[in-house]
C-alpha positions as CSV (number, residue, x, y, z in Angstrom):
1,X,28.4,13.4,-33.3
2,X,27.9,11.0,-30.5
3,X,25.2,9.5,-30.0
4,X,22.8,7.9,-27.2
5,X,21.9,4.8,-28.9
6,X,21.9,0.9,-29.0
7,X,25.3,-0.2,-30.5
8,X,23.2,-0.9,-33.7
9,X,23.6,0.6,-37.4
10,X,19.8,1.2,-37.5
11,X,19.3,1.9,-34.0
12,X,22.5,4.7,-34.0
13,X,21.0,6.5,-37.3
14,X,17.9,6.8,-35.2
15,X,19.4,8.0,-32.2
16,X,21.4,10.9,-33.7
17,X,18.1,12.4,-35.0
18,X,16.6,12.2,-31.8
19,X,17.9,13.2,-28.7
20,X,17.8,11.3,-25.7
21,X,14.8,13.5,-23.7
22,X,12.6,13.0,-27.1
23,X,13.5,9.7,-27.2
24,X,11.9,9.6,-23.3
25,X,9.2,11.9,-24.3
26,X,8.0,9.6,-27.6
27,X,8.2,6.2,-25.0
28,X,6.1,8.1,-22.9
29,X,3.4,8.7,-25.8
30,X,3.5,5.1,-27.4
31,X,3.5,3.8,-23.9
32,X,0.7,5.5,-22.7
33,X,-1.2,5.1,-26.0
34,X,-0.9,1.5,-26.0
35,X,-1.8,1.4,-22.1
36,X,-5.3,2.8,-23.5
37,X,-5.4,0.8,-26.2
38,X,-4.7,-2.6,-23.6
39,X,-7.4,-1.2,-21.6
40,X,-10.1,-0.2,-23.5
41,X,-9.9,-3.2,-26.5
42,X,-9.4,-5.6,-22.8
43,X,-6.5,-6.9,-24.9
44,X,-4.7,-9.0,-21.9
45,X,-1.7,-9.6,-23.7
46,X,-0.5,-6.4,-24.6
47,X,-1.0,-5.2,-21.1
48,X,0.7,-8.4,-19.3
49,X,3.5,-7.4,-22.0
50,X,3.8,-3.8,-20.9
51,X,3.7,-4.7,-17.2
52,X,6.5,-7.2,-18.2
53,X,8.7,-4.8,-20.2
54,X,8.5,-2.1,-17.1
55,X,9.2,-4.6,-14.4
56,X,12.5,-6.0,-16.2
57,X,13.7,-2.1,-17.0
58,X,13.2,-1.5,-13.5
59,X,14.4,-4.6,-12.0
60,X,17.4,-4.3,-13.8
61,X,18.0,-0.6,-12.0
62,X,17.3,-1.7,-9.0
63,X,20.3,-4.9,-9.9
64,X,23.0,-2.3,-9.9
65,X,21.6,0.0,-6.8
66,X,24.0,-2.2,-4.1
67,X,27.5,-2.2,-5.6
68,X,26.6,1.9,-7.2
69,X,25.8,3.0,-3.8
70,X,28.7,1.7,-2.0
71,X,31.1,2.0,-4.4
72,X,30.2,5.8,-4.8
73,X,29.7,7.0,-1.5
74,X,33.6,5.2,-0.8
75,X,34.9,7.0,-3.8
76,X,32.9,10.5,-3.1
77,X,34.4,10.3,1.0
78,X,37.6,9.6,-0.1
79,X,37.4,12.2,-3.0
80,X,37.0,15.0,-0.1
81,X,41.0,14.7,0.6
82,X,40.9,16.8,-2.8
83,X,38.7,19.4,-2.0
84,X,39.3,22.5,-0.2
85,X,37.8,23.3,2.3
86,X,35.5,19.8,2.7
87,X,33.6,20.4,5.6
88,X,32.8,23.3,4.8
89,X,31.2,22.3,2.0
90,X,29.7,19.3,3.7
91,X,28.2,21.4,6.3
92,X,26.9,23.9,3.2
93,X,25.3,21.2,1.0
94,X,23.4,19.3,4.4
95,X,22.2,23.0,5.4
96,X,20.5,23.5,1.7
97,X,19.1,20.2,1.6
98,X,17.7,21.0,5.0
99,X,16.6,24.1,4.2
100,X,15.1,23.2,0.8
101,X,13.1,20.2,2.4
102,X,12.1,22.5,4.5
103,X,10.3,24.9,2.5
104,X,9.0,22.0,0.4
105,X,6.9,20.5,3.2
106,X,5.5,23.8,4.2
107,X,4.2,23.9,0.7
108,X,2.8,20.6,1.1
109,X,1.2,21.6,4.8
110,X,-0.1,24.2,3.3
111,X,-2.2,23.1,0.2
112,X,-3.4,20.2,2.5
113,X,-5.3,22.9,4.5
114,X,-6.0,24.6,1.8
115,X,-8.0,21.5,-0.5
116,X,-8.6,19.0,2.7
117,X,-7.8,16.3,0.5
118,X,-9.8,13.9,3.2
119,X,-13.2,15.8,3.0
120,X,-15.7,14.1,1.3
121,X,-13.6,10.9,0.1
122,X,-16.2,8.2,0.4
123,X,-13.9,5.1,0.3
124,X,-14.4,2.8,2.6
125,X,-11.9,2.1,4.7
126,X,-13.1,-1.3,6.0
127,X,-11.0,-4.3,5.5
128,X,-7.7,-2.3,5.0
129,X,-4.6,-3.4,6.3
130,X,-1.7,-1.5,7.5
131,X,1.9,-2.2,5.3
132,X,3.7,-5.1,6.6
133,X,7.0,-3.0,6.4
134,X,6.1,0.0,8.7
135,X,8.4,3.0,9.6
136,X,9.0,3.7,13.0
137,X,11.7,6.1,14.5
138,X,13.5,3.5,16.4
139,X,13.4,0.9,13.1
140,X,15.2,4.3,11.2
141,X,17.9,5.0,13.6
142,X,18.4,1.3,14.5
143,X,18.2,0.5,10.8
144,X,21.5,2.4,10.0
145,X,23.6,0.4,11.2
146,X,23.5,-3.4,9.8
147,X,23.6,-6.3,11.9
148,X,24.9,-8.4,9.2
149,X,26.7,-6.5,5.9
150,X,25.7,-9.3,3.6
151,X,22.2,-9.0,4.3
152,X,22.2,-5.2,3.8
153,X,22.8,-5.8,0.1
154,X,21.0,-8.6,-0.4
155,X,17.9,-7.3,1.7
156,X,18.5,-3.6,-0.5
157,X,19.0,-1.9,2.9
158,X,20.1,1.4,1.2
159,X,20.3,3.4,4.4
160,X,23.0,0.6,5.7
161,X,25.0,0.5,2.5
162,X,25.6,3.9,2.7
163,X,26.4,4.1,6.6
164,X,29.2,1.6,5.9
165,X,30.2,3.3,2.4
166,X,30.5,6.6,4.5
167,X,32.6,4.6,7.6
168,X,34.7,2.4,5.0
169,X,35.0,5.4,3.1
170,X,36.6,8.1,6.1
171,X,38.5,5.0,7.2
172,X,40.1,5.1,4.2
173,X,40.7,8.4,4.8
174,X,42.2,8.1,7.8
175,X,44.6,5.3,6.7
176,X,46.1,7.3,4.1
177,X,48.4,5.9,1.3
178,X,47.7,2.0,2.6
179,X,44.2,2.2,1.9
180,X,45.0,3.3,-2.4
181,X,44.3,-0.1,-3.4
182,X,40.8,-0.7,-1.9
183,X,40.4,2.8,-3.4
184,X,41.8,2.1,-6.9
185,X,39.4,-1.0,-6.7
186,X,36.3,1.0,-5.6
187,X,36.8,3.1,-8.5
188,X,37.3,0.3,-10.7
189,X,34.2,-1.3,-9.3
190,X,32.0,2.1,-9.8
191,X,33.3,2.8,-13.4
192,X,32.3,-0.7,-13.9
193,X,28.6,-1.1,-12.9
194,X,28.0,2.6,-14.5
195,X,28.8,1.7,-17.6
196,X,26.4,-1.4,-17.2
197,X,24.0,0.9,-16.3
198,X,24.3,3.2,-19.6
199,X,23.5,0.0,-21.2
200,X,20.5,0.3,-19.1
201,X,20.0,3.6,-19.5
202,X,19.8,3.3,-22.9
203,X,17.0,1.0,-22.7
204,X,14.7,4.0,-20.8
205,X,12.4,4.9,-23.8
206,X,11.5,1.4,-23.7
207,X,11.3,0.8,-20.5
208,X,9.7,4.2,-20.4
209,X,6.9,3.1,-23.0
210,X,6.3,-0.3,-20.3
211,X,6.3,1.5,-17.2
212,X,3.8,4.0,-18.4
213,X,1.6,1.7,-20.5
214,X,1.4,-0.7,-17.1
215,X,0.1,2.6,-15.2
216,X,-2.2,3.3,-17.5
217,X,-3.7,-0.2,-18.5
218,X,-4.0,-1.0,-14.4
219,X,-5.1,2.2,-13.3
220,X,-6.6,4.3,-15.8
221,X,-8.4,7.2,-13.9
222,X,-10.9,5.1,-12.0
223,X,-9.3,5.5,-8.8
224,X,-8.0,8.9,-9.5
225,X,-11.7,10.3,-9.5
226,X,-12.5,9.9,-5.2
227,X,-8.9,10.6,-4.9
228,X,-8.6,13.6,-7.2
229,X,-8.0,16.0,-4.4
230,X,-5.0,14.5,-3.1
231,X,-3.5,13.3,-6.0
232,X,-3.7,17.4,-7.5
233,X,-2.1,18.2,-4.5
234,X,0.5,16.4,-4.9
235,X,1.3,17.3,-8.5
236,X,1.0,21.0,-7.5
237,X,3.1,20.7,-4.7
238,X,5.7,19.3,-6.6
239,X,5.3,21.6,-9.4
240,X,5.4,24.7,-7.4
241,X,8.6,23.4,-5.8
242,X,10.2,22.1,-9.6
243,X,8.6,25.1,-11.3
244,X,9.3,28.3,-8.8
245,X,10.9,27.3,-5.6
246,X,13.6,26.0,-7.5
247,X,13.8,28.9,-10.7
248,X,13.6,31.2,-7.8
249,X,16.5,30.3,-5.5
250,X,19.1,29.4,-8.8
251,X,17.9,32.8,-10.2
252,X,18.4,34.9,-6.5
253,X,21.2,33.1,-5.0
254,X,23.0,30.7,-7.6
255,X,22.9,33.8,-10.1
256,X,21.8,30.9,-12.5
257,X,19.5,31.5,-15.5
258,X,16.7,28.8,-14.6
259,X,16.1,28.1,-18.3
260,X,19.3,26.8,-18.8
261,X,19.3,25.1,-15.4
262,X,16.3,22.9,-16.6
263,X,17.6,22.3,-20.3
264,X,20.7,20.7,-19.2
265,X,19.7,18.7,-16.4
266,X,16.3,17.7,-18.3
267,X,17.4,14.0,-19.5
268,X,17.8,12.8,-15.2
269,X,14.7,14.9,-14.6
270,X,12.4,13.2,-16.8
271,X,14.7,9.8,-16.8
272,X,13.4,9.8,-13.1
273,X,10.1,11.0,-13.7
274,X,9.8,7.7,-16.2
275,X,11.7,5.1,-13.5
276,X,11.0,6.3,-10.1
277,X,14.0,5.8,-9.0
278,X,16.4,8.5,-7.7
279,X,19.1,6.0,-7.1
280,X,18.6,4.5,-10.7
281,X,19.1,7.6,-12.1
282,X,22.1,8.5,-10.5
283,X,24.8,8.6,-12.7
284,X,22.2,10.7,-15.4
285,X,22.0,13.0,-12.2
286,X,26.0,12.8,-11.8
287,X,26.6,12.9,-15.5
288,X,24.0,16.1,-16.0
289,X,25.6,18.6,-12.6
290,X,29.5,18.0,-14.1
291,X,29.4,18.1,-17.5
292,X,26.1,20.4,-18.1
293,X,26.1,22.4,-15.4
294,X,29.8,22.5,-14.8
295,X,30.1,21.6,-11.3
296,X,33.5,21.1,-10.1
297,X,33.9,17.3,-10.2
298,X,35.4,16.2,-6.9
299,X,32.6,18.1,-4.9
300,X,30.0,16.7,-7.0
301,X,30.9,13.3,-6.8
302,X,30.4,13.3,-3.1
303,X,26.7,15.4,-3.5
304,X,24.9,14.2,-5.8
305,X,25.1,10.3,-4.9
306,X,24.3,12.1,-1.1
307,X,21.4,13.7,-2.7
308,X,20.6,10.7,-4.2
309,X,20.3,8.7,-0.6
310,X,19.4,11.8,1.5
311,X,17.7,14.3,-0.2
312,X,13.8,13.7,-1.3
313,X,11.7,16.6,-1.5
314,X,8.8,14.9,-3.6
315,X,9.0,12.0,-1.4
316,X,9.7,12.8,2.1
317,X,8.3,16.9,2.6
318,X,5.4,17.1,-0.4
319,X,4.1,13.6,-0.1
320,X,3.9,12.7,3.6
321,X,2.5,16.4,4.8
322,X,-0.5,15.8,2.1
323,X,-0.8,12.2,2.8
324,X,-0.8,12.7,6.7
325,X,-3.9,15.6,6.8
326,X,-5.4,13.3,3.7
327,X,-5.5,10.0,6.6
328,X,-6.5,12.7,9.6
329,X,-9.6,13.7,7.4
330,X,-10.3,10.3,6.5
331,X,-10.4,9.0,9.9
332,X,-12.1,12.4,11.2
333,X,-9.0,12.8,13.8
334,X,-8.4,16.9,14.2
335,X,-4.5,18.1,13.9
336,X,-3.4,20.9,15.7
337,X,-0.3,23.4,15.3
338,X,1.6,20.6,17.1
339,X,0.8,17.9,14.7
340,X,1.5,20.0,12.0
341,X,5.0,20.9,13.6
342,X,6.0,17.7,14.4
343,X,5.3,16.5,9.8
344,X,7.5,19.0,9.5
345,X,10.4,17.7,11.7
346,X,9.5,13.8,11.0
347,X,10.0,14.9,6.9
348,X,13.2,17.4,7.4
349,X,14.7,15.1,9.9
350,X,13.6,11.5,8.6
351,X,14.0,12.0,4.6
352,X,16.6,9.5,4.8
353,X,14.4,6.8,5.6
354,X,13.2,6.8,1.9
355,X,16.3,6.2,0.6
356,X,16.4,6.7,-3.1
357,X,13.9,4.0,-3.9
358,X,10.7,3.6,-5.7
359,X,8.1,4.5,-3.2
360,X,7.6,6.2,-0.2
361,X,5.5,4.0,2.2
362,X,8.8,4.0,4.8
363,X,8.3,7.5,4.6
364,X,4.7,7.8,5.3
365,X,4.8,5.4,7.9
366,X,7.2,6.7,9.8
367,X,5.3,10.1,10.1
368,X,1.7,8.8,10.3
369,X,3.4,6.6,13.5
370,X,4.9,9.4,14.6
371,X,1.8,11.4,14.9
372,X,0.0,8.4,16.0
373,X,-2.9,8.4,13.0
374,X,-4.0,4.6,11.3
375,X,-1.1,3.1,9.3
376,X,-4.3,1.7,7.8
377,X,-4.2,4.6,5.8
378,X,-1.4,3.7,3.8
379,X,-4.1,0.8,2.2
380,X,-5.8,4.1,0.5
381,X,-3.3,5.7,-1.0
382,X,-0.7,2.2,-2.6
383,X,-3.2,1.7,-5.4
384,X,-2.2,5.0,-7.1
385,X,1.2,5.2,-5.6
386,X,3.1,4.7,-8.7
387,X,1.2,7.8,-10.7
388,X,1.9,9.7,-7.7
389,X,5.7,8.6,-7.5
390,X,6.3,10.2,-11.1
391,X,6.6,13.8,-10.1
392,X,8.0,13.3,-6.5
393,X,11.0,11.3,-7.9
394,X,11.0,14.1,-10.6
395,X,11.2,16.7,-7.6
396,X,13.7,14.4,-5.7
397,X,16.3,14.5,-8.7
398,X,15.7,17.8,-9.8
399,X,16.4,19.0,-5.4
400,X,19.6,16.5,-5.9
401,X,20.8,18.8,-8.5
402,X,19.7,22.4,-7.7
403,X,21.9,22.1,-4.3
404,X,25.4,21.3,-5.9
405,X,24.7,24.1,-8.0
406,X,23.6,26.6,-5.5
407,X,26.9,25.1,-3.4
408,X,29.4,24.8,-6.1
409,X,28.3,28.4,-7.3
410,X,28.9,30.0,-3.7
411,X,32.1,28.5,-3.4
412,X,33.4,29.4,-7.0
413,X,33.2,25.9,-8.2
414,X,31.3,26.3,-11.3
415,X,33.1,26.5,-15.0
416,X,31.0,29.3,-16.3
417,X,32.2,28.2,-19.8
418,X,30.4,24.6,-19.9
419,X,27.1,26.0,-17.8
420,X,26.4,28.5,-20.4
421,X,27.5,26.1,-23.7
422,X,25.0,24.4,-25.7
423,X,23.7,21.3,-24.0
424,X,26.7,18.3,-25.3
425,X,25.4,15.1,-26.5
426,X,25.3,12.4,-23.4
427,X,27.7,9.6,-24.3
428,X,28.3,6.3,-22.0
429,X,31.7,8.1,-20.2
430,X,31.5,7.9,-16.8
431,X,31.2,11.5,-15.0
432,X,33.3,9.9,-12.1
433,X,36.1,8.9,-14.5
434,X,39.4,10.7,-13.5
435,X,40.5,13.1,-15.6
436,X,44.0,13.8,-17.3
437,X,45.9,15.7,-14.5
438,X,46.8,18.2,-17.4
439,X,43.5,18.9,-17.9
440,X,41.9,21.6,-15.5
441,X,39.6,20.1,-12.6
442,X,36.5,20.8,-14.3
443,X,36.1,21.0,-18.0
């Protein structure tokens, strides 16, 4: 059987008795455990260690996010010349994420009036500053476009590599048969770096044990307790989207079985939950939607890395409606049916703006400027960010997923025969890989 492991003899006899999600789940459980251990023996060392182990897993994401974003957006643009009926299902897949976001930061909007996450906090709110990096509509639509391409890789401007993967990729397009070998070299390029980043990948449980052990040993619960409102708000927002908005819409209008919906795409779900990283987890997410759920593979390679830019329903519709009536309360400024509307637009319309990274404080700026409240207000709320950014990115890979599905199964681009088989091992193959033409388009 193949197996999910180190290239070691040890490590591989491990790794084919545990599967990849329980190898996640146990770093979880040892990480956490010895984030408890760090913080209640004050041992220094083992929590300096842990910080260490989770900044290098992550860093080393966040190493491959420039060339995987451009590369894939090319290859997914130019992969539309193979796909019936393209726009179509452009137009289909930017109306669900729409839609979905949508509903997502209603349900936000609406446990925020229903705890009043703000009422009765008692931190003070003296001597915070406002984020040096602050959204602001004209910084988001300016900030597509790059004055510079170098620096929008080197400054990780996500947003601008994929406006000029999208542009590079429909000139390509346009050009036809001249453009096949910056093509076959984008390809190249993008089978390249994912299979770097299965090496990464492979690393999660103990990157997993680091990252969770850091949040633990810095934060423990002290600074959940005054902000214990929001913080459930957040989680239960995110659950109610992961754990029935979801179920409900693959079960209603995908005519998917949510059960089996979750069990294959499980490893990206809880892979992002672990790295906070919806752009990190991308080819998981890829890897998951074609050969689990059985989406057809041309479409999906241009969704799900869109998703994976675009499409942030922890993040951008949960997150900043809480966080915005959270800082109103705070501040004692009164929102109207007005404010509320506009959240609602600023997170359906500005989702981009986050962009696939860890965090959301572009986000949340961007709508607390928009509605005019104290960016100050961000100060609160960056000290527990990163338990907080577990379940949105969760929620934002989970949404990346659910929408090819819904899609593909509309459009009759889902192999029935490998979305109903028992889940298949995850190997290091790339999902983009082409396949033999003798083969059928999706297998």
């Amino acid at each position: 059987m193949p197996s999910f492991g180190m290239p070691f003899f040890g490590a591989n006899i491990i790794v084919k008795r545990f599967s990849f999600s329980l190898q996640l789940l146990l770093g979880l459980v040892v990480g956490a455990l010895l984030g408890f251990a760090a913080r209640i023996w004050d041992l220094a060392w083992l929590g300096s260690t842990l910080t260490e182990v989770g900044a290098i897993f992550v860093q080393l994401l966040k190493l491959a996010v420039p060339p995987l974003v451009f590369t894939a957006v090319v290859v997914s643009v130019a992969n539309l010349r193979n796909v019936n009926g393209a726009a179509r299902l452009a137009s289909k897949t930017l109306l669900w994420f729409l839609a979905t976001g949508l509903i997502a930061v209603i349900i936000g909007l609406g446990l925020g009036l229903i705890l009043n996450p703000g009422q009765g906090v008692t931190l003070s709110t003296e001597g915070v500053k406002a984020p040096e990096h602050v959204g602001s509509w004209v910084d988001f639509l300016t900030g597509i476009i790059p004055t510079n391409i170098v620096t929008a890789f080197t400054e990780l401007n996500v947003l601008q590599i994929v406006f000029l993967g999208v542009v590079l990729g429909a000139a390509a397009l346009a050009i036809g048969e001249k453009a096949e070998p910056f093509l076959t070299f984008s390809r190249s390029i993008l089978e390249l770096v994912q299979k770097a980043l299965w090496w990464v990948i492979r690393l999660a449980p103990i990157g997993t044990a680091g990252l969770i052990g850091k949040s633990v040993t810095n934060y423990g619960w002290d600074l959940l307790a005054p902000l214990a409102k929001f913080s459930l708000g957040v989680y239960v927002g995110c659950f109610i989207v992961l754990l029935a908005v979801y179920p409900t819409l693959l079960a209603l209008v995908g005519k998917v079985n949510p059960i089996t919906f979750f069990r294959n795409a499980w490893p990206a779900i809880e892979l992002a939950f672990v790295s906070r990283s919806s752009v990190g987890t991308l080819p998981l997410t890829q890897k998951v939607t074609i050969d689990r759920l059985g989406v057809d593979r041309d479409y999906a390679s241009f969704a799900v890395p869109f998703g994976a830019t675009t499409k942030m329903d922890g993040c951008a519709s949960v997150y900043p409606a809480l966080a915005a009536i959270f800082v109103a309360q705070v501040f004692n400024i009164p929102l109207g049916i007005g404010e509320y509307l506009l959240i609602a637009f600023v997170s359906v319309v500005g989702s981009a703006a986050t962009a696939g990274l860890t965090g959301a404080t572009v986000m949340l700026t961007l709508t607390l400027s928009t509605l005019g409240l104290p960016l100050e207000g961000v100060g609160l709320l960056l000290a527990i960010d990163p338990i907080l950014d577990m379940i949105r990115t969760a929620t934002n890979v989970a949404g990346q997923i659910v929408v090819p599905v819904l899609v593909a199964r509309g459009e009759n681009r889902i192999d029935e025969a490998v979305l109903n088989a028992p889940p298949q091992p995850l190997d290091e193959s790339p999902a983009t890989a082409p396949r033999p033409t003798a083969e059928p388009a999706v297998a």
